[in-house]
DRENDO-1510 file (C-alpha; in Angstrom, 1 decimal, always signed):
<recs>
REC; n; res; u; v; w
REC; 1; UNK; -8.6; -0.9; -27.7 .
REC; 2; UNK; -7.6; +1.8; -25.3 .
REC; 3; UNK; -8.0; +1.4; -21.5 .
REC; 4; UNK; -9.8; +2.9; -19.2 .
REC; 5; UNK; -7.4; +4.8; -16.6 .
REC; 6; UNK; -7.5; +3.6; -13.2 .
REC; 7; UNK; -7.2; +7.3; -11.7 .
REC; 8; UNK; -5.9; +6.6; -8.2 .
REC; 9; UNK; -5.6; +10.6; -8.0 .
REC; 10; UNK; -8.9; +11.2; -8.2 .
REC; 11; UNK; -10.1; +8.0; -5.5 .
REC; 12; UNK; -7.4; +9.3; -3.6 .
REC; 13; UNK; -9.2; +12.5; -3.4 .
REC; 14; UNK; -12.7; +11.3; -2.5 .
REC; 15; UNK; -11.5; +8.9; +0.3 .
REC; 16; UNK; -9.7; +11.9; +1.8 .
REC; 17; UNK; -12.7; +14.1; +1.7 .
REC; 18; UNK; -14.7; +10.9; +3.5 .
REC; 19; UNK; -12.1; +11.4; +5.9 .
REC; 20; UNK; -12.2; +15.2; +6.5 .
REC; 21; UNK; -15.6; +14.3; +7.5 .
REC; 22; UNK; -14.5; +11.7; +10.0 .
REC; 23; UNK; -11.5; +13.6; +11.2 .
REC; 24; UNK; -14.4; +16.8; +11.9 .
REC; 25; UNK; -16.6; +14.4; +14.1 .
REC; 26; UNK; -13.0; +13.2; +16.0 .
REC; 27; UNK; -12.1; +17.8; +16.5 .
REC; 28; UNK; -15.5; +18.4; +17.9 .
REC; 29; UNK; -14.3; +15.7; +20.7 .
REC; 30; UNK; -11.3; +17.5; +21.0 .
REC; 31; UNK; -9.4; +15.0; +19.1 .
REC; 32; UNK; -6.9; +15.1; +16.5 .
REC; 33; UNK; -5.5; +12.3; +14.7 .
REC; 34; UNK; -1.6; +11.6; +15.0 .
REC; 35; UNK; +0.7; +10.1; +12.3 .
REC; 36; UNK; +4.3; +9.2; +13.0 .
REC; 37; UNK; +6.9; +7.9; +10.9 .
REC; 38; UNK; +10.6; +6.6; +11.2 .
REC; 39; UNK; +13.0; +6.7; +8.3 .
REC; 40; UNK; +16.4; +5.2; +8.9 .
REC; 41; UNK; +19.1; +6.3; +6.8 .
REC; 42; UNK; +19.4; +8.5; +3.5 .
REC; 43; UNK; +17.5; +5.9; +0.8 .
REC; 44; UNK; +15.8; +9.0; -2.0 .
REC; 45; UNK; +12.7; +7.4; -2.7 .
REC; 46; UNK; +12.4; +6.8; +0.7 .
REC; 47; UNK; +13.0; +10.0; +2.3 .
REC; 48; UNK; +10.4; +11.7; -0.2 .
REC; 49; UNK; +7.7; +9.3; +0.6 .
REC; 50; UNK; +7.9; +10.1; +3.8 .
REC; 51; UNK; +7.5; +13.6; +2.8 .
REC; 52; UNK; +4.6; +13.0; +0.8 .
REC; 53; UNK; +2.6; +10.9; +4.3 .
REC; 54; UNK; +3.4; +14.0; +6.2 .
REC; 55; UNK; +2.2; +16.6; +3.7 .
REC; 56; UNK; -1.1; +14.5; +3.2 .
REC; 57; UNK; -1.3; +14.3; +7.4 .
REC; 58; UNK; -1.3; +18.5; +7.4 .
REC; 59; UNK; -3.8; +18.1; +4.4 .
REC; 60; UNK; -6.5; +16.8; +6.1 .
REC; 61; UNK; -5.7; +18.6; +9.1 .
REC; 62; UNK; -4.2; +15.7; +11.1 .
REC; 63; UNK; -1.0; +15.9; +13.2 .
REC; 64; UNK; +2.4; +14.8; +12.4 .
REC; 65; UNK; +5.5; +13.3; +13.9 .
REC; 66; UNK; +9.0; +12.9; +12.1 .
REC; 67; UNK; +11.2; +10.8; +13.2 .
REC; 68; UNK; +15.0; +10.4; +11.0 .
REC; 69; UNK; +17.5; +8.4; +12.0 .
REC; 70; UNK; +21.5; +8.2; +10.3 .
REC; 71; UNK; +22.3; +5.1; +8.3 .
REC; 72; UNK; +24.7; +4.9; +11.3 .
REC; 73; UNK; +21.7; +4.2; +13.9 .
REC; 74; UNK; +22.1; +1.1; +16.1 .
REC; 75; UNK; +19.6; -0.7; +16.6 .
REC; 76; UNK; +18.5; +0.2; +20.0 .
REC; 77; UNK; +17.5; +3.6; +18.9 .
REC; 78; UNK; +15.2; +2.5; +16.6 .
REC; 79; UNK; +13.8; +0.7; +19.9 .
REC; 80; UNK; +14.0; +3.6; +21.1 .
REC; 81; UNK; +12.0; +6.1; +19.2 .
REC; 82; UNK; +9.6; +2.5; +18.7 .
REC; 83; UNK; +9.3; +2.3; +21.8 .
REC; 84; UNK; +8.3; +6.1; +22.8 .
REC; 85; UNK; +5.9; +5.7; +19.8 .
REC; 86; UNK; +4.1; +2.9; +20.6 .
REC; 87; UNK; +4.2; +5.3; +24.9 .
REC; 88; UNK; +2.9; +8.2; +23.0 .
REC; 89; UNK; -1.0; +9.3; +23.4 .
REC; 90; UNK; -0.8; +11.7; +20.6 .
REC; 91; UNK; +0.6; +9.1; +17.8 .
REC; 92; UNK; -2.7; +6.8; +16.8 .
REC; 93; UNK; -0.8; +5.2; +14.1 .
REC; 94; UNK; +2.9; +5.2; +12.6 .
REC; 95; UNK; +5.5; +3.7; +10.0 .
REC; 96; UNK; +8.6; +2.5; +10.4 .
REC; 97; UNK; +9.4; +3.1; +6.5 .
REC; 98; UNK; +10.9; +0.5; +4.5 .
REC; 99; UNK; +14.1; -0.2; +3.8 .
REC; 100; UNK; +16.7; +0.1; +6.5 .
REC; 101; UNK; +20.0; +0.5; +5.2 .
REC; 102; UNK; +22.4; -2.7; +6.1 .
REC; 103; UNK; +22.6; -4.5; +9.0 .
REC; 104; UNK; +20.0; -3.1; +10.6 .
REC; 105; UNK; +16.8; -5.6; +11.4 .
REC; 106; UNK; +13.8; -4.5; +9.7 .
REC; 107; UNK; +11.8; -7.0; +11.1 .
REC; 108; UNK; +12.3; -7.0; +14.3 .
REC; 109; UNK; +11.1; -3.2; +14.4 .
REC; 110; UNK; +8.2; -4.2; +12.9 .
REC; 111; UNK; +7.8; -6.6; +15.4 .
REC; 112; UNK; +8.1; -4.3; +18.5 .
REC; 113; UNK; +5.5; -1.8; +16.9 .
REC; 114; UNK; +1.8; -2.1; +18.5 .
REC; 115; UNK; -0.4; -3.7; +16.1 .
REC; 116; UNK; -3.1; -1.1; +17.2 .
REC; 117; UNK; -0.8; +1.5; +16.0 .
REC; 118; UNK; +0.4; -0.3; +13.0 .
REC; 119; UNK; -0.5; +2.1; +10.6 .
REC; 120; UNK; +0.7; +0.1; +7.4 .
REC; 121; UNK; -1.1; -3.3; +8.4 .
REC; 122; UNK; +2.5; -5.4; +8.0 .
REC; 123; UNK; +2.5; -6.5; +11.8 .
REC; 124; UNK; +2.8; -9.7; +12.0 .
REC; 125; UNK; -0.6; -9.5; +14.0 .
REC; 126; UNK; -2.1; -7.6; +12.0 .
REC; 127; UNK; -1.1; -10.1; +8.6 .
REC; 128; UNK; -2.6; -12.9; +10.8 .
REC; 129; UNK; -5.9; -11.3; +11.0 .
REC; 130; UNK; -6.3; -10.7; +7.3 .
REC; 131; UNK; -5.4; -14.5; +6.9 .
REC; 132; UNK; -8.6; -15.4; +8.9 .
REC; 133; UNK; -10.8; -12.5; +7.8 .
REC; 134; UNK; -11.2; -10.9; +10.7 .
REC; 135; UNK; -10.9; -6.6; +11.2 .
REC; 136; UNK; -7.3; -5.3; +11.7 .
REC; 137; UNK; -5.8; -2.9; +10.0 .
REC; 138; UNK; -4.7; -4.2; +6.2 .
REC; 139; UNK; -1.7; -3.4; +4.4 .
REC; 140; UNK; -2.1; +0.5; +2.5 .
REC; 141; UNK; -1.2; -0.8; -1.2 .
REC; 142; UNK; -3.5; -3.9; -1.5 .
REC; 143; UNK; -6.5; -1.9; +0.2 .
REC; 144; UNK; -5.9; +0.8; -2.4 .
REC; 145; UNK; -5.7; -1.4; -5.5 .
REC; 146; UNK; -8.7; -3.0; -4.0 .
REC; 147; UNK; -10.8; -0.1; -3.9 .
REC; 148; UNK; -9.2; +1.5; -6.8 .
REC; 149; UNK; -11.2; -1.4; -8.7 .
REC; 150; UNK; -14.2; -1.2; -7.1 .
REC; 151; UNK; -14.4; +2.6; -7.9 .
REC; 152; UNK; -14.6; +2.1; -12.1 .
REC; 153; UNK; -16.5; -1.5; -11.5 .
REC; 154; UNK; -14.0; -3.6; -12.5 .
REC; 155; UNK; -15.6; -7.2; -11.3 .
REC; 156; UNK; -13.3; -9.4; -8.9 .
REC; 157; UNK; -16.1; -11.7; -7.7 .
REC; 158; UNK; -15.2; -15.1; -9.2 .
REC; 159; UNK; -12.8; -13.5; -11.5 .
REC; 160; UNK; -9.0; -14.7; -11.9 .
REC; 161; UNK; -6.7; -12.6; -10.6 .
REC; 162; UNK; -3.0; -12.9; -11.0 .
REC; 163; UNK; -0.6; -11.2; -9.1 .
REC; 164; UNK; +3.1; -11.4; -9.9 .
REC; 165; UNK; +5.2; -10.5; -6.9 .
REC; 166; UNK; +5.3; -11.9; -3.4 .
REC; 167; UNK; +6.7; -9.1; -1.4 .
REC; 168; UNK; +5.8; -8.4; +2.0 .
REC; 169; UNK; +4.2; -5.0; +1.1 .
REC; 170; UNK; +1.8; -6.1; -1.5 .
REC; 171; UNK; +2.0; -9.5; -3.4 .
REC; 172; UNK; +1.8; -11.8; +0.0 .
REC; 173; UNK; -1.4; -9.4; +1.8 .
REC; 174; UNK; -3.1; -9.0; -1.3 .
REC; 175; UNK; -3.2; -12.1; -2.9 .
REC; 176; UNK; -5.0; -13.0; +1.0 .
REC; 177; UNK; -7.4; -10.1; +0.5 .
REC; 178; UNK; -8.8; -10.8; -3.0 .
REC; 179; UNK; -9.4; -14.7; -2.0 .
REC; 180; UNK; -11.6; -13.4; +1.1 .
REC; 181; UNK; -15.7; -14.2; +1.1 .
REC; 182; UNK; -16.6; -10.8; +1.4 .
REC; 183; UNK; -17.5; -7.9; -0.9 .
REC; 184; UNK; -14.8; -6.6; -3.1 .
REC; 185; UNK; -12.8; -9.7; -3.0 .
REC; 186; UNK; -14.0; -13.8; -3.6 .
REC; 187; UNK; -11.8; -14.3; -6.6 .
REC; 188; UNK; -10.0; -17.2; -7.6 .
REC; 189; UNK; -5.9; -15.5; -6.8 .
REC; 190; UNK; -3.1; -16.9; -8.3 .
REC; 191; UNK; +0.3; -15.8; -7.3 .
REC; 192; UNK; +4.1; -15.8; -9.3 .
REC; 193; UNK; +7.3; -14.4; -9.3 .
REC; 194; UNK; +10.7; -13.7; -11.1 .
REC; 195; UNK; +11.6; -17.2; -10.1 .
REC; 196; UNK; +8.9; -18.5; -11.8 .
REC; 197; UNK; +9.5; -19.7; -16.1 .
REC; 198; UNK; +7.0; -18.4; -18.8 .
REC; 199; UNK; +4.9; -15.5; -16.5 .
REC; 200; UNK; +3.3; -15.1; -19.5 .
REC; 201; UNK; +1.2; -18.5; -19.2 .
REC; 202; UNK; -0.3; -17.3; -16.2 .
REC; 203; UNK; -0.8; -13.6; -16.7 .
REC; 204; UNK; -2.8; -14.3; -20.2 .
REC; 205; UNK; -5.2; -16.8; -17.8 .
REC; 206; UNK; -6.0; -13.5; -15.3 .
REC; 207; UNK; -8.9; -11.1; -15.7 .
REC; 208; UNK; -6.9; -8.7; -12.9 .
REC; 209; UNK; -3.3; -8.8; -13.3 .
REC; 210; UNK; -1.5; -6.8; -10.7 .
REC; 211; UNK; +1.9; -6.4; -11.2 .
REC; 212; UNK; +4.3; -5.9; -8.0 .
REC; 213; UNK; +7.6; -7.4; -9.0 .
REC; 214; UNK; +9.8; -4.1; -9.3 .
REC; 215; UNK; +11.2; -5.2; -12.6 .
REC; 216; UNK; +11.0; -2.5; -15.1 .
REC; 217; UNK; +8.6; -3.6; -18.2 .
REC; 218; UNK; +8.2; -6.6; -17.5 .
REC; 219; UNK; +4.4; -6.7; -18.7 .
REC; 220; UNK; +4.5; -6.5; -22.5 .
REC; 221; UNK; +1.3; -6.6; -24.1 .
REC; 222; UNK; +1.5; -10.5; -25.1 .
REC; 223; UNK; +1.3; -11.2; -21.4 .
REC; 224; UNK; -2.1; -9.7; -21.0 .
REC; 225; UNK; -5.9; -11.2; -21.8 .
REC; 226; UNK; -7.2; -8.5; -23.8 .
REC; 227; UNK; -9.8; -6.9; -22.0 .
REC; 228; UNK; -8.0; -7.5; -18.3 .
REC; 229; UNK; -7.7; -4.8; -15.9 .
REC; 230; UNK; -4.2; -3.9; -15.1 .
REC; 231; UNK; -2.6; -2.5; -12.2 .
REC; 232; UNK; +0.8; -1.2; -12.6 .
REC; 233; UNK; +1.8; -1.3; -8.8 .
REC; 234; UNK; +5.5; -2.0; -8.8 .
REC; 235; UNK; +8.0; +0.6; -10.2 .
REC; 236; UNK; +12.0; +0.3; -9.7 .
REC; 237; UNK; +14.3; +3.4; -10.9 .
REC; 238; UNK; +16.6; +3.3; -14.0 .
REC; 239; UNK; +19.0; +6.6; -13.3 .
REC; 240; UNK; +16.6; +9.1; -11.7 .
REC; 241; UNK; +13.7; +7.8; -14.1 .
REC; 242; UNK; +11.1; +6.2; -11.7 .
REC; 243; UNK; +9.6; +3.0; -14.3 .
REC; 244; UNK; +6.8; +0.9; -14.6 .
REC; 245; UNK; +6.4; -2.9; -14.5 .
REC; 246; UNK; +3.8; -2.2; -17.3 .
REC; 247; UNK; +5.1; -2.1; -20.4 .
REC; 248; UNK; +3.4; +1.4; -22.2 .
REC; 249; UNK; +2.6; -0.9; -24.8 .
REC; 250; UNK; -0.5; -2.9; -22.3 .
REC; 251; UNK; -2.6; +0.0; -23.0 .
REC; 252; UNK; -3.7; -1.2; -26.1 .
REC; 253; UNK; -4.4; -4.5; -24.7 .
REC; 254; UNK; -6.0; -4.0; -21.2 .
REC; 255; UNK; -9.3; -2.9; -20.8 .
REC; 256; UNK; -8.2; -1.2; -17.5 .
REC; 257; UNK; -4.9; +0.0; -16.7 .
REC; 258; UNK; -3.4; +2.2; -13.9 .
REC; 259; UNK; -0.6; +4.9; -14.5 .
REC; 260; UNK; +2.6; +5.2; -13.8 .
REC; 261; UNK; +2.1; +8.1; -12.2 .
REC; 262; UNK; -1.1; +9.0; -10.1 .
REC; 263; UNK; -2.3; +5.4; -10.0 .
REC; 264; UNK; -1.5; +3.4; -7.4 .
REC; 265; UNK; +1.3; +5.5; -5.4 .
REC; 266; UNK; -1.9; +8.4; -4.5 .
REC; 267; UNK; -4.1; +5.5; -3.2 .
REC; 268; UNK; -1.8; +3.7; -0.6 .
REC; 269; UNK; -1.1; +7.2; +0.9 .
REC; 270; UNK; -4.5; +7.6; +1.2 .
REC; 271; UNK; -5.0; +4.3; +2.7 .
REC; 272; UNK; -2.3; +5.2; +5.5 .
REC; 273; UNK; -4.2; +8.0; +6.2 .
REC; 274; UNK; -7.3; +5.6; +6.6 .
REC; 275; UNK; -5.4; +3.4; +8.7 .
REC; 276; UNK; -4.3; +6.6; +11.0 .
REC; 277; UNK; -8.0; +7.6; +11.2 .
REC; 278; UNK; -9.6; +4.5; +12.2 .
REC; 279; UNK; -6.9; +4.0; +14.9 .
REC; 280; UNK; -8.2; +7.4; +16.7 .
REC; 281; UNK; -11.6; +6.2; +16.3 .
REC; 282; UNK; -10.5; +3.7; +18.2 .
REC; 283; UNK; -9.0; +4.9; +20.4 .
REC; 284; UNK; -11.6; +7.7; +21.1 .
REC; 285; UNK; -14.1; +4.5; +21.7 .
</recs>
């Protein structure tokens, strides 16, 4: 068996060109949608992230704000350049990206952003609505994975899905999203971690197994049903080598599996331009 790529390149590209469309309708209102983003310190993977938002924003024809702050930032400027965010007409949505270097308080900046302008879905708020279902912006990764599915008809109604990792950013949202009564989603969701003994009992139970743990190759073929669809969504970095939580290996197991490269990473860009989107809509009434 050989799986079926989960091409989040190519979904990527076809919910940008939905939103070309959308972003169109918002121009001939005089309207353009605004993205900003706040990186504290010098973190790599970070920094070129960011990068990558802001080249997507021009993309589709959107506007941009950057915002970079020294590893040396207090935290009152980060309120700060929050606060003239959250003031600022021309931003719909932003980031405050993830990490901050030490001794700074990540949460509490997410805290001060407006939930209406919470372009990643992590406010507090925002988390709170997903829990009961109702519309708020939802967290980029888990949206992506979700639709990502959809798009090659991989069935999550009443299907197991496993997800190991319980991070802010995906495992904890997503594992909320999948268990929802609505389309896309009503699966049975169970959740484990690196503190957890024999993984491997629970991912061979799961039709979906998302993996979002950050441990390189920790997914060995033996851990998957064969036939499962696989989504490779956590990577960590070995030297300058970005690597997989998927083993290579799972290929030959899963029925569905998601690169490395151009699998999930395209998708929750394309979500955070979503998010950005919808938040002019809204704002435009």
């Amino acid at each position: 068996m050989t799986a079926i790529k989960l091409d989040g390149e190519l979904v990527a590209s076809e919910i940008k060109n939905d939103l070309r469309i959308r972003i169109a309708t918002l121009a001939d209102r005089g309207i353009t949608p605004g993205l900003g983003t706040l990186l504290v310190g010098d973190d790599g993977p970070s920094a070129n992230y960011v990068s990558m938002k802001h080249r997507d924003s021009e993309e589709l024809g959107m506007n941009s704000r950057e915002v970079r702050l020294p590893a040396s930032a207090r935290q009152y400027e980060i309120d700060a350049v929050i606060d003239a965010f959250n003031a600022d007409p021309s931003v719909d949505a932003y980031i405050v990206q993830y990490p901050f270097p030490n001794g700074l308080d990540f949460e509490a900046a997410l805290i001060r952003v407006l939930p209406e302008k919470d372009a990643d879905g992590l406010h507090p708020v925002n988390l709170g609505k997903l829990v009961q279902g109702t519309e708020a912006p939802v967290a980029c990764t888990p949206a992506g994975i979700q639709l990502l599915l959809n798009h090659y008809e991989v069935p999550i109604k009443g299907k197991h899905v496993v997800i190991v990792g319980r991070g802010l950013t995906i495992g904890r949202p997503l594992a909320n999203l999948m268990a929802l009564k609505r389309d896309m989603a009503n699966a049975a969701v169970t959740v484990v971690h690196t503190g957890v003994d024999d993984i491997g009992h629970y991912t061979r139970q799961a039709d979906i197994l998302i993996a979002a743990a950050g441990a390189p190759r920790m997914i060995k073929a033996d851990m998957v049903k064969p036939g499962a669809a696989v989504v490779a969504a956590g990577v960590s970095f070995e030297g300058p080598k970005l690597v997989s939580d998927v083993d290579d290996e799972v290929a030959e197991v899963a029925g569905w599996l998601s690169p490395r490269i151009g699998g999930v990473g395209p998708m929750t860009r394309a979500l955070l331009m979503a998010n950005t989107v919808a938040a002019a809509e809204r704002s435009a009434g």
